[in-house]
NUPA-680306 format. One record per residue: residue number from 0; residue in one letter; y, z, x of N, C-alpha, C in turn. Coordinates in steps of 0.1 Angstrom, whole numbers, padded with zeros to 4 digits. Each point is the difference from the previous one (the first is absolute). Layout:
N
<resi: NUM&resn: A&nv: Y&nw: Z&nu: X&cav: Y&caw: Z&cau: X&cv: Y&cw: Z&cu: X>
...
This chain:
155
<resi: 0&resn: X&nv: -0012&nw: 0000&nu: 0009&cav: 0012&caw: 0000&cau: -0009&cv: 0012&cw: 0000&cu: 0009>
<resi: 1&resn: X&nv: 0006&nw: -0009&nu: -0004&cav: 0014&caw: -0001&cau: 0011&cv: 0011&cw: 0011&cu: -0007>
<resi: 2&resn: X&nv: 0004&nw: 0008&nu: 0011&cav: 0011&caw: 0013&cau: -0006&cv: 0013&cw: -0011&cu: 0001>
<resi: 3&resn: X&nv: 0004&nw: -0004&nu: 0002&cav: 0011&caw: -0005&cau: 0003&cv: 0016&cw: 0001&cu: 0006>
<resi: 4&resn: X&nv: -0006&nw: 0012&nu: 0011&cav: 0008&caw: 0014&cau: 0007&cv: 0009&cw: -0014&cu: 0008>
<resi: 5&resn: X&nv: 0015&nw: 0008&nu: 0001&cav: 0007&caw: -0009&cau: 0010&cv: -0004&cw: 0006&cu: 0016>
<resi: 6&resn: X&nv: 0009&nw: -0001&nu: 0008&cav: -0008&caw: -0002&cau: 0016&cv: 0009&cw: 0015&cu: 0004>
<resi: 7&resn: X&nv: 0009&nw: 0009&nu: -0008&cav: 0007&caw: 0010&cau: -0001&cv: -0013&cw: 0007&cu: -0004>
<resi: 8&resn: X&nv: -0004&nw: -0001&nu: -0012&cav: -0010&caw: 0013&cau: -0009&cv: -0012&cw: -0003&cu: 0009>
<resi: 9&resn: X&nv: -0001&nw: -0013&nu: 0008&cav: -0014&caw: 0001&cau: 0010&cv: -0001&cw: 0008&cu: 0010>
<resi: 10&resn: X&nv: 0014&nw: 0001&nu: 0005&cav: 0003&caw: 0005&cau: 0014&cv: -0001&cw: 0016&cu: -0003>
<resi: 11&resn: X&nv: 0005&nw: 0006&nu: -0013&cav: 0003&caw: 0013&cau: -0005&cv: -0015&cw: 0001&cu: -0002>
<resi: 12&resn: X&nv: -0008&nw: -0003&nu: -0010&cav: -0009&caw: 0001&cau: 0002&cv: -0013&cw: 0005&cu: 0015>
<resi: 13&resn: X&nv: 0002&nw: -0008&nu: 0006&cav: -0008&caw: 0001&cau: 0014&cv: 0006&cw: 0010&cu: 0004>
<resi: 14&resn: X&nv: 0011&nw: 0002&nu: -0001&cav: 0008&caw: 0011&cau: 0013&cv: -0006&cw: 0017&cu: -0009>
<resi: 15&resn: X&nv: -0002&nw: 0000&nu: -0014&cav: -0006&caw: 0010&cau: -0005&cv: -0009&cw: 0003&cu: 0000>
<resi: 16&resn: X&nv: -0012&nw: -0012&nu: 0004&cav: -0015&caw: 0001&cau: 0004&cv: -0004&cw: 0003&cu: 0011>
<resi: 17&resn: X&nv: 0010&nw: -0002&nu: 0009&cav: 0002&caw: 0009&cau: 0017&cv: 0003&cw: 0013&cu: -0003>
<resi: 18&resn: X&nv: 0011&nw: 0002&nu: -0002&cav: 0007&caw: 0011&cau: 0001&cv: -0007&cw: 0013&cu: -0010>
<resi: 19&resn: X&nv: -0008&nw: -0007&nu: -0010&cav: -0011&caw: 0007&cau: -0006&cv: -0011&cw: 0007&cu: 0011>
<resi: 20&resn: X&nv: -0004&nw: -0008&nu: 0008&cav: -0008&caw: 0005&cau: 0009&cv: 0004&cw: 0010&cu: 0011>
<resi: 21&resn: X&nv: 0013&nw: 0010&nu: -0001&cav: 0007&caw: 0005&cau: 0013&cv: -0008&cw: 0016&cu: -0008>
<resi: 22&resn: X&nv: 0005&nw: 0000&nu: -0015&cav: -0006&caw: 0017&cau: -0003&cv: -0015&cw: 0000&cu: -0002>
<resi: 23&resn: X&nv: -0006&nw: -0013&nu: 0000&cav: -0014&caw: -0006&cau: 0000&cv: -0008&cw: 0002&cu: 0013>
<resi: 24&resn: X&nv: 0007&nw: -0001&nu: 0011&cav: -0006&caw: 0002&cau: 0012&cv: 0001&cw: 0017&cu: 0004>
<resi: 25&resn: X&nv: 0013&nw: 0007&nu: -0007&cav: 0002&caw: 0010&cau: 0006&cv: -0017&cw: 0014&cu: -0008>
<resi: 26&resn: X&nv: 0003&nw: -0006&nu: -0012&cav: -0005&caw: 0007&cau: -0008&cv: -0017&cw: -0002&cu: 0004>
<resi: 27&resn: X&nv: -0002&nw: -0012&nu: 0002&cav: -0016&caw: -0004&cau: 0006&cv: 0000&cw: 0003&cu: 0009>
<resi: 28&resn: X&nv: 0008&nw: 0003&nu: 0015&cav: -0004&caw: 0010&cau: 0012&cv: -0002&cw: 0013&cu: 0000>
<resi: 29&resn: X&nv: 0008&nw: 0005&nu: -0014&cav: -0001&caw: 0015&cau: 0002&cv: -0012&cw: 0004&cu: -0012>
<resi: 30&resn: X&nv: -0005&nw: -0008&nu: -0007&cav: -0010&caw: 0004&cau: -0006&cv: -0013&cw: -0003&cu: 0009>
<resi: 31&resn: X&nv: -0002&nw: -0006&nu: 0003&cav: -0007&caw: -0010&cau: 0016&cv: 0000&cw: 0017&cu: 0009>
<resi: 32&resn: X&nv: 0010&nw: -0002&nu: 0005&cav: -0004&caw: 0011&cau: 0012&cv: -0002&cw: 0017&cu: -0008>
<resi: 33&resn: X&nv: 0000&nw: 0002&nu: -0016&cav: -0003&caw: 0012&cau: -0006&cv: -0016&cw: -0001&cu: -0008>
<resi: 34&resn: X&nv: -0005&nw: -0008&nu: -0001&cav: -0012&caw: -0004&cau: -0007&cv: -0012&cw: -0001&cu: 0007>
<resi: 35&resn: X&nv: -0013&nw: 0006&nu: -0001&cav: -0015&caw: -0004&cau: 0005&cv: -0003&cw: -0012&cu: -0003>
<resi: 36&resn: X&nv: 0007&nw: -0007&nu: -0019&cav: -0003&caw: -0006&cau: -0003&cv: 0009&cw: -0016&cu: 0009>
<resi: 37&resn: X&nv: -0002&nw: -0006&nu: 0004&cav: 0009&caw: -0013&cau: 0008&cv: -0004&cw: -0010&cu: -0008>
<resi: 38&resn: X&nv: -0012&nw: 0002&nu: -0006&cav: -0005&caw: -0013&cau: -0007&cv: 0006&cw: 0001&cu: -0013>
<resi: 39&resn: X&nv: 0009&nw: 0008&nu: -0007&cav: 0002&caw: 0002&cau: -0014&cv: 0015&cw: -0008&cu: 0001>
<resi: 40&resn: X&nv: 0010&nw: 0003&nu: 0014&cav: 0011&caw: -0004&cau: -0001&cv: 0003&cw: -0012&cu: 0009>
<resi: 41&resn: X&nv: -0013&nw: -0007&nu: 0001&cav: 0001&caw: -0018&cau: 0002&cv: -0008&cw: -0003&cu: -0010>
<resi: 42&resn: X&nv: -0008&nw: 0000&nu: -0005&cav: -0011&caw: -0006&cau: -0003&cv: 0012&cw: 0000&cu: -0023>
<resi: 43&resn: X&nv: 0004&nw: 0013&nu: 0000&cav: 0005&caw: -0002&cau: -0012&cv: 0014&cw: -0004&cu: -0005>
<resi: 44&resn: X&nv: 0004&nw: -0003&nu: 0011&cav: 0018&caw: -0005&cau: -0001&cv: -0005&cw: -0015&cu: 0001>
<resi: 45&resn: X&nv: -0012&nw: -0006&nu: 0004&cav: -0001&caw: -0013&cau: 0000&cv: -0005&cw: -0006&cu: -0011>
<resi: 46&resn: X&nv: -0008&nw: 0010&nu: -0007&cav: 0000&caw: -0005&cau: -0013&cv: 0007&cw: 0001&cu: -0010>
<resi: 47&resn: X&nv: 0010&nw: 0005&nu: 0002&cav: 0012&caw: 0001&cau: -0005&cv: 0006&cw: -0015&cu: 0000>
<resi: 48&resn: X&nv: 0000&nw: -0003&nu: 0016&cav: 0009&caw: -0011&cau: 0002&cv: -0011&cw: -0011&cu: -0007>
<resi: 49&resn: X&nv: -0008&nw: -0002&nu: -0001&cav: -0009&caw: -0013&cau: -0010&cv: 0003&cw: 0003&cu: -0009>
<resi: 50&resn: X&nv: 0000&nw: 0011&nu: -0004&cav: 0002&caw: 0002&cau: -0018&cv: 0017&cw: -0005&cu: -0002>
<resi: 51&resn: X&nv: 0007&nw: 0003&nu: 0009&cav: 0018&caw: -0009&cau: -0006&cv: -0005&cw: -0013&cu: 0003>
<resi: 52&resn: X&nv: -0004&nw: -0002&nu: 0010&cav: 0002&caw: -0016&cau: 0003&cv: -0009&cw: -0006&cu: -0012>
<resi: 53&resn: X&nv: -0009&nw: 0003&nu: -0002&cav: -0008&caw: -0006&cau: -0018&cv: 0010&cw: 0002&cu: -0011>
<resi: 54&resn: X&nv: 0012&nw: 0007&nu: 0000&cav: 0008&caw: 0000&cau: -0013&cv: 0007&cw: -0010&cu: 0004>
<resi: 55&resn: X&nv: 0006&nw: -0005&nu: 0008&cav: 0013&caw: -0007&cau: 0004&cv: -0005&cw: -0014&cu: -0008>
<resi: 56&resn: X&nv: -0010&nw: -0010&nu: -0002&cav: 0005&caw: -0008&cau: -0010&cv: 0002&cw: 0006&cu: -0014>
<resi: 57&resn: X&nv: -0005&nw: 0008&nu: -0006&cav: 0003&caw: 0003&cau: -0009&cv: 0012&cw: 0007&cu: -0004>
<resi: 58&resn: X&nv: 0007&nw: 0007&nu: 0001&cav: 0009&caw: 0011&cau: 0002&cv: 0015&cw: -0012&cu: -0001>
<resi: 59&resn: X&nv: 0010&nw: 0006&nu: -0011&cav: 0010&caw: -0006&cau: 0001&cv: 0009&cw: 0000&cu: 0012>
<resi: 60&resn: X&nv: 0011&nw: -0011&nu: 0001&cav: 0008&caw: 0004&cau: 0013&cv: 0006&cw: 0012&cu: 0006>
<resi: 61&resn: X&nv: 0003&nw: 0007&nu: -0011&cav: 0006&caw: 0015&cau: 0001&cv: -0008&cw: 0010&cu: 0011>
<resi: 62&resn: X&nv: -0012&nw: -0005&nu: -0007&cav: -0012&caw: 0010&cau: 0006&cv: -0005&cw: -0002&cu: 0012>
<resi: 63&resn: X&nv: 0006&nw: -0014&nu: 0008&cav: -0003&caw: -0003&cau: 0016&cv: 0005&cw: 0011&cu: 0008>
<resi: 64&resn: X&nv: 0013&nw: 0005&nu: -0001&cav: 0009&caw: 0013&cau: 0001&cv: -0012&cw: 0008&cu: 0005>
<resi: 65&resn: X&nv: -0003&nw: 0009&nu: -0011&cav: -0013&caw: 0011&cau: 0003&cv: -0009&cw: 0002&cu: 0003>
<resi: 66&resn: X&nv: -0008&nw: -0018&nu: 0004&cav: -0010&caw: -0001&cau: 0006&cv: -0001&cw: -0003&cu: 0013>
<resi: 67&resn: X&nv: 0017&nw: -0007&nu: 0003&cav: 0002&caw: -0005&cau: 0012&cv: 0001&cw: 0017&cu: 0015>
<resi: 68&resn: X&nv: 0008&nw: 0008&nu: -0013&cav: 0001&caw: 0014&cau: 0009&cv: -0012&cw: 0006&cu: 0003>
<resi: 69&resn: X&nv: -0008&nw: 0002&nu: -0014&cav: -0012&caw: 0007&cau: 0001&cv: -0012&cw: -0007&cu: 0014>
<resi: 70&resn: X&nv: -0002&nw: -0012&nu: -0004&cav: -0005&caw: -0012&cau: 0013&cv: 0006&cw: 0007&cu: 0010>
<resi: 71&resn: X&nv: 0010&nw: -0002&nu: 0006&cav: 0009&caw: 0007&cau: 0010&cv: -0004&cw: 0012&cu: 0011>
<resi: 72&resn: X&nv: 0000&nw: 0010&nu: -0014&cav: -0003&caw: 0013&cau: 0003&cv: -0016&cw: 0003&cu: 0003>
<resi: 73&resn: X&nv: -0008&nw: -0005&nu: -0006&cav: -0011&caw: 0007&cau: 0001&cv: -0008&cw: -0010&cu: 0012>
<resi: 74&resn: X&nv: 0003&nw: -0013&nu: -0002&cav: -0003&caw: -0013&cau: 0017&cv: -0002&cw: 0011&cu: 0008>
<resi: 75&resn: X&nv: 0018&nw: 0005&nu: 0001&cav: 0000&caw: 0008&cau: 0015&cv: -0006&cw: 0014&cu: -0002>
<resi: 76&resn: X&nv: 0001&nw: 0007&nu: -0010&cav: -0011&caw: 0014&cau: -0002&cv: -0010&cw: -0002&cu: 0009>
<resi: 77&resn: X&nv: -0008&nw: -0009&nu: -0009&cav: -0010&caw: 0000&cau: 0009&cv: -0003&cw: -0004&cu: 0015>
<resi: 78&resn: X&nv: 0008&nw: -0009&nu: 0003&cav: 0000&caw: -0005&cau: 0011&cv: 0003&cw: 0008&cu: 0016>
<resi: 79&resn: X&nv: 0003&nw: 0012&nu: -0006&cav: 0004&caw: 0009&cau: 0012&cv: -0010&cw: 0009&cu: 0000>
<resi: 80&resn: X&nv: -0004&nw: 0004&nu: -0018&cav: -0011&caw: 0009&cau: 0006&cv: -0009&cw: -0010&cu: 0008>
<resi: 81&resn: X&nv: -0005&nw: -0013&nu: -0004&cav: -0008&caw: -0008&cau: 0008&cv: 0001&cw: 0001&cu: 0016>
<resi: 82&resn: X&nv: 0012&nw: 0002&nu: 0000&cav: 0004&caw: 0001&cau: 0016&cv: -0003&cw: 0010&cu: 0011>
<resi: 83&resn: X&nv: -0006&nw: 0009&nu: -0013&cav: -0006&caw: 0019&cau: 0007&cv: -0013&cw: -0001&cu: 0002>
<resi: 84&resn: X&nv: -0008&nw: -0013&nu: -0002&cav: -0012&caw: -0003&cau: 0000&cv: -0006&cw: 0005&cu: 0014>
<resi: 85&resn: X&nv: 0002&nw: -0007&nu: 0012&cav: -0002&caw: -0001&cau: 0013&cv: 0001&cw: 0018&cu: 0006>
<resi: 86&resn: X&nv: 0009&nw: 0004&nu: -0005&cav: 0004&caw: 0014&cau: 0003&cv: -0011&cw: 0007&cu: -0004>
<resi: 87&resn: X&nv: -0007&nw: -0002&nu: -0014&cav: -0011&caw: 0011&cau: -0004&cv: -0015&cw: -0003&cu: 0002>
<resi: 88&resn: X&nv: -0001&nw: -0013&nu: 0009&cav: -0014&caw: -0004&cau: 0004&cv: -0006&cw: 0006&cu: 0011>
<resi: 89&resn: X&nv: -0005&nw: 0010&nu: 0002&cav: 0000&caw: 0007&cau: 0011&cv: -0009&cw: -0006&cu: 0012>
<resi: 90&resn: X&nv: -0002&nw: -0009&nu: 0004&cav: -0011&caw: -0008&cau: 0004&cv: 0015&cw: -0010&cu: 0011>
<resi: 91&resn: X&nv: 0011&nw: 0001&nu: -0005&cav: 0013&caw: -0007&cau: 0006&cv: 0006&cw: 0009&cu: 0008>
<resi: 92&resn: X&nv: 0000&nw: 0000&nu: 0012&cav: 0009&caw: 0008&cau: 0010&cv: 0015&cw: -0002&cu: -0003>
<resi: 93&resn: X&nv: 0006&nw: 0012&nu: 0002&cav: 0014&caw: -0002&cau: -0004&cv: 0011&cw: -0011&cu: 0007>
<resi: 94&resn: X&nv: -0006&nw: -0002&nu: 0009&cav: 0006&caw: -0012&cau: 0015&cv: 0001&cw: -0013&cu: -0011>
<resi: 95&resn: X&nv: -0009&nw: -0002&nu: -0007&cav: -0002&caw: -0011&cau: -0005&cv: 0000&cw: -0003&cu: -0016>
<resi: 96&resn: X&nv: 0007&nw: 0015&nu: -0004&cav: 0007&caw: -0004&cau: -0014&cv: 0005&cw: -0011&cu: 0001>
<resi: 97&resn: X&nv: 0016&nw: -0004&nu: 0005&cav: 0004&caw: -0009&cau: 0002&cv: -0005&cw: -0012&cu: 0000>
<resi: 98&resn: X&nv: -0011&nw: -0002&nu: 0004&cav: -0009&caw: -0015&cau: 0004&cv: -0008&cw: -0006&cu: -0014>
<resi: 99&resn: X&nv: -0004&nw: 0013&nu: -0009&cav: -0010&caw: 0000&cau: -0008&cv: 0015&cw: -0003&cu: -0011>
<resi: 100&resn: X&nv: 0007&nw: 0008&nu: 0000&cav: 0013&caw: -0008&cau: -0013&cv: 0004&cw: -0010&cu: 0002>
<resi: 101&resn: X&nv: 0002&nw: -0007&nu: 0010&cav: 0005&caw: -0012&cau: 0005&cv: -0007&cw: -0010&cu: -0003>
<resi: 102&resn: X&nv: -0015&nw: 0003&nu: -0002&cav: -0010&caw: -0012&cau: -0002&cv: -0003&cw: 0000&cu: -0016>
<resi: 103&resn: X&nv: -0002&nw: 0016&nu: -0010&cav: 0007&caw: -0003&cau: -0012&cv: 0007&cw: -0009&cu: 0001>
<resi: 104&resn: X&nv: 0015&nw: -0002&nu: 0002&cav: 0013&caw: -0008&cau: -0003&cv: -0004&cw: -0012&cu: 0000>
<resi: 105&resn: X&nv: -0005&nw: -0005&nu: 0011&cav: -0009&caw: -0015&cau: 0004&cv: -0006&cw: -0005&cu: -0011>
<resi: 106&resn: X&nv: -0011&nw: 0009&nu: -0002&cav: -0008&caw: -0004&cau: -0017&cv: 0009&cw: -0002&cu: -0009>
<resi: 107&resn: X&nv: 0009&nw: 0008&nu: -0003&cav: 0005&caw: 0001&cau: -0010&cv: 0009&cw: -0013&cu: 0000>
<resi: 108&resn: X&nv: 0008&nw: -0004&nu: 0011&cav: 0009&caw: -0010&cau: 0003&cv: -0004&cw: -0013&cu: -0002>
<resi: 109&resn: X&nv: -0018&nw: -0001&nu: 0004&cav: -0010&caw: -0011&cau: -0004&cv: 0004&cw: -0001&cu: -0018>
<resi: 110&resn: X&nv: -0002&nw: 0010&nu: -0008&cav: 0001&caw: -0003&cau: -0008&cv: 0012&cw: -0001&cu: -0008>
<resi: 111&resn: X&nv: 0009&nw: 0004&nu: 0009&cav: 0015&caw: -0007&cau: -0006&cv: -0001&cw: -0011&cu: 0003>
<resi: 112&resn: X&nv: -0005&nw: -0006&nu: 0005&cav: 0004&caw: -0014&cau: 0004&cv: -0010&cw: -0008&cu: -0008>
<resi: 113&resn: X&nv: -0008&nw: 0002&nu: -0003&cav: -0009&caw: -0011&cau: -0011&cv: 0002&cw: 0003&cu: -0013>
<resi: 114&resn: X&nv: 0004&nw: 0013&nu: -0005&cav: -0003&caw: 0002&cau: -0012&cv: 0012&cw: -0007&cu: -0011>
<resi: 115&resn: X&nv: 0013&nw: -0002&nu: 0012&cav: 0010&caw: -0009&cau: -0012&cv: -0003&cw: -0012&cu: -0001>
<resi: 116&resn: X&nv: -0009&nw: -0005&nu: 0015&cav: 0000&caw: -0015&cau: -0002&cv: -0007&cw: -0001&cu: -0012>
<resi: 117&resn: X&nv: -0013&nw: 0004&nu: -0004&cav: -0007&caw: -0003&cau: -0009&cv: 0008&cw: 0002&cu: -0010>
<resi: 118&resn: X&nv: 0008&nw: 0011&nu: -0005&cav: 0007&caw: -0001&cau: -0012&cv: 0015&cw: -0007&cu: 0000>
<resi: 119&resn: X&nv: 0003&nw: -0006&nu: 0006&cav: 0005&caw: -0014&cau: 0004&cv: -0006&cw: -0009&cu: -0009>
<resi: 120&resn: X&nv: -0014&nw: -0007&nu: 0010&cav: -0009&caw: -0006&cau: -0006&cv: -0002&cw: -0003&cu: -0015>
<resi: 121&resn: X&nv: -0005&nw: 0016&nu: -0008&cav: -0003&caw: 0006&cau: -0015&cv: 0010&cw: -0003&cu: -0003>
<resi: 122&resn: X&nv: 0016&nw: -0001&nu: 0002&cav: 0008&caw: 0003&cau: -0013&cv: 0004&cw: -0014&cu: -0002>
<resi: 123&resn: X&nv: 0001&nw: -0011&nu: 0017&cav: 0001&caw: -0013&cau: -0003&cv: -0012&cw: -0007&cu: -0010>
<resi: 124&resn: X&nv: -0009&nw: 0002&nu: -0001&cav: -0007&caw: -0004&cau: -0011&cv: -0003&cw: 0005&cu: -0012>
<resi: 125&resn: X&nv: 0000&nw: 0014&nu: 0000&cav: -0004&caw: 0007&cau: -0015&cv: 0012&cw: 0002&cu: -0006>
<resi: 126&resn: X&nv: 0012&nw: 0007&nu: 0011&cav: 0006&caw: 0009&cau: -0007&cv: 0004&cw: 0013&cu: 0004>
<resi: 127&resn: X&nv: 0011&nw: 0007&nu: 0001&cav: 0000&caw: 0018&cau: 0005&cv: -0006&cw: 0005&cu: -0008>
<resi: 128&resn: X&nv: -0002&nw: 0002&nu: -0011&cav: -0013&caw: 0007&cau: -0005&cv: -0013&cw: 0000&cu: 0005>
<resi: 129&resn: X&nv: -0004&nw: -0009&nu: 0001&cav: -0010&caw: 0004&cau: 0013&cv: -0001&cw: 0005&cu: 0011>
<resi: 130&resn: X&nv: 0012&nw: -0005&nu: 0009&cav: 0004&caw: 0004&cau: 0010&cv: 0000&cw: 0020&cu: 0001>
<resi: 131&resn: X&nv: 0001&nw: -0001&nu: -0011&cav: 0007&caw: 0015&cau: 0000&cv: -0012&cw: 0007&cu: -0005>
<resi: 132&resn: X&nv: -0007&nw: -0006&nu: -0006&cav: -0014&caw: 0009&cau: -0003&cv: -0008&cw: 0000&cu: 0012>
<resi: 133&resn: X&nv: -0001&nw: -0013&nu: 0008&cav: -0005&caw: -0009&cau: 0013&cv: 0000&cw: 0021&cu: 0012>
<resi: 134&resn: X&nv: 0015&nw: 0001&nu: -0002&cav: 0007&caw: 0016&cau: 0008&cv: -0008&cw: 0010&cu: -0003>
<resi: 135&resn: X&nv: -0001&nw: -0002&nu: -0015&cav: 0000&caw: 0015&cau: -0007&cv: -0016&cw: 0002&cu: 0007>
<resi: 136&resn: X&nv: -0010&nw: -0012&nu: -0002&cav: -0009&caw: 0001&cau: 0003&cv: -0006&cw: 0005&cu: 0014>
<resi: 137&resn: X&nv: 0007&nw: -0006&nu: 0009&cav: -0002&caw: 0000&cau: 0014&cv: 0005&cw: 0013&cu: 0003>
<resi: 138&resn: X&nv: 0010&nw: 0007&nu: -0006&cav: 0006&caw: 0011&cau: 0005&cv: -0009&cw: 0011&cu: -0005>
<resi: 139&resn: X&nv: -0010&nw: -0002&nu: -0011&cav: -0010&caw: 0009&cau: -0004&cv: -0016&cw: -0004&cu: 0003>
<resi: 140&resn: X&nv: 0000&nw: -0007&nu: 0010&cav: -0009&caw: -0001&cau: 0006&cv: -0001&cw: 0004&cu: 0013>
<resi: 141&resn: X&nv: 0011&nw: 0002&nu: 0006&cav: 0004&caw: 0006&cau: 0009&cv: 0002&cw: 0009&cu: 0003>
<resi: 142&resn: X&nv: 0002&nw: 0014&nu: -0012&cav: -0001&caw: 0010&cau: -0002&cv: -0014&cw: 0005&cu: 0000>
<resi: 143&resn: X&nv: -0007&nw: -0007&nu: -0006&cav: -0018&caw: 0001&cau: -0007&cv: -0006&cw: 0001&cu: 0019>
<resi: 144&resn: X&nv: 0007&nw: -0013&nu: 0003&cav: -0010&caw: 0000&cau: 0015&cv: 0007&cw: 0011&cu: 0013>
<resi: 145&resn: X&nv: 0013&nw: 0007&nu: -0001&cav: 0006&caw: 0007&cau: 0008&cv: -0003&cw: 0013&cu: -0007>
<resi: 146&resn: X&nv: -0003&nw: 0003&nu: -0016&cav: -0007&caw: 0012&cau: -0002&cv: -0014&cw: 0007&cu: 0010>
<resi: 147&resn: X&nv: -0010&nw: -0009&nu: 0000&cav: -0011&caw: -0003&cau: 0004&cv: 0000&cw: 0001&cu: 0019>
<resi: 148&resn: X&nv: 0009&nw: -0009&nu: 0002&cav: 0003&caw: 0006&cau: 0015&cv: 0004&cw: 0012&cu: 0009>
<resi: 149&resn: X&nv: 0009&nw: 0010&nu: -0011&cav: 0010&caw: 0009&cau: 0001&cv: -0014&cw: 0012&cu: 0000>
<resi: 150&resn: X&nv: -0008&nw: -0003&nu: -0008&cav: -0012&caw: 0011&cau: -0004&cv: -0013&cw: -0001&cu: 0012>
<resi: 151&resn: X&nv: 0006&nw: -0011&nu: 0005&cav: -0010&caw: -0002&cau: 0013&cv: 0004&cw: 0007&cu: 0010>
<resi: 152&resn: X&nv: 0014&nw: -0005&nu: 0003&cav: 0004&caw: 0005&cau: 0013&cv: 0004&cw: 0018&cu: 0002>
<resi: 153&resn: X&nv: 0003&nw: 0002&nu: -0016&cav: 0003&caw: 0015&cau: 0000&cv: -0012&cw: 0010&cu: -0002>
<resi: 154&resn: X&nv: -0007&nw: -0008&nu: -0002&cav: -0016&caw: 0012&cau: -0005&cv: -0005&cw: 0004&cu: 0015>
């Protein structure tokens, strides 16, 4: 569904979907470094984030607003506790935290880099409605399979 946003409400937009992520990150490091549980505050902010990105075709324009913040906020939630990962693997010498996040970022950066081409791809033929379920899906599959890893490395 095309919103029909001018390149002002795009720009405002994005800059709230960042800027969403600053009490997003703060709030996911300090629950992250206060919790046994690490898997509850990545694994559930990311289903969070599939679950907005599955409303956005549907959801009037108004409502990009709420989903765009909420998106925002909980991306980076989790993303920081994700970042405490290496720290609680006790099998990782502390010399080499650093080495072991850095190669996260790698993976993860792999998949920033393919995951728009394809929905590129999806929207030039289907449509952003797909495209945007195309997210919702990947981003909750990602969760499903980073649940499952998190219970590996921490058990």
């Amino acid at each position: 569904m095309a919103r029909h946003f001018g390149p002002a409400a795009d720009g405002l937009l994005s800059a709230l979907i960042a800027l969403a992520g600053i009490p997003g990150s703060l709030l996911g490091g300090y629950c992250a470094d206060r919790s046994r549980n690490l898997q509850m505050f990545i694994v559930g902010p990311l289903i969070a984030v599939a679950a907005l990105l599955a409303l956005v075709p549907d959801v009037p324009a108004e409502a990009l607003w709420v989903l765009g913040i909420g998106t925002g906020f909980f991306l980076i939630f989790g993303f920081a506790a994700w970042l405490a990962v290496p720290a609680r693997v006790c099998d990782i010498e502390h010399q080499h935290i650093g080495t072991a996040t850095g190669l996260m970022l790698t993976l993860a950066a792999t998949g920033g880099f393919f995951i728009p081409i394809i929905f590129g791809h999806l929207v030039r033929r289907t449509g952003f409605d797909t495209g945007w379920i195309f997210l919702a899906i990947v981003s909750f599959t990602f969760a499903l399979r980073l649940s499952g890893s998190i219970r590996c490395l921490l058990s």
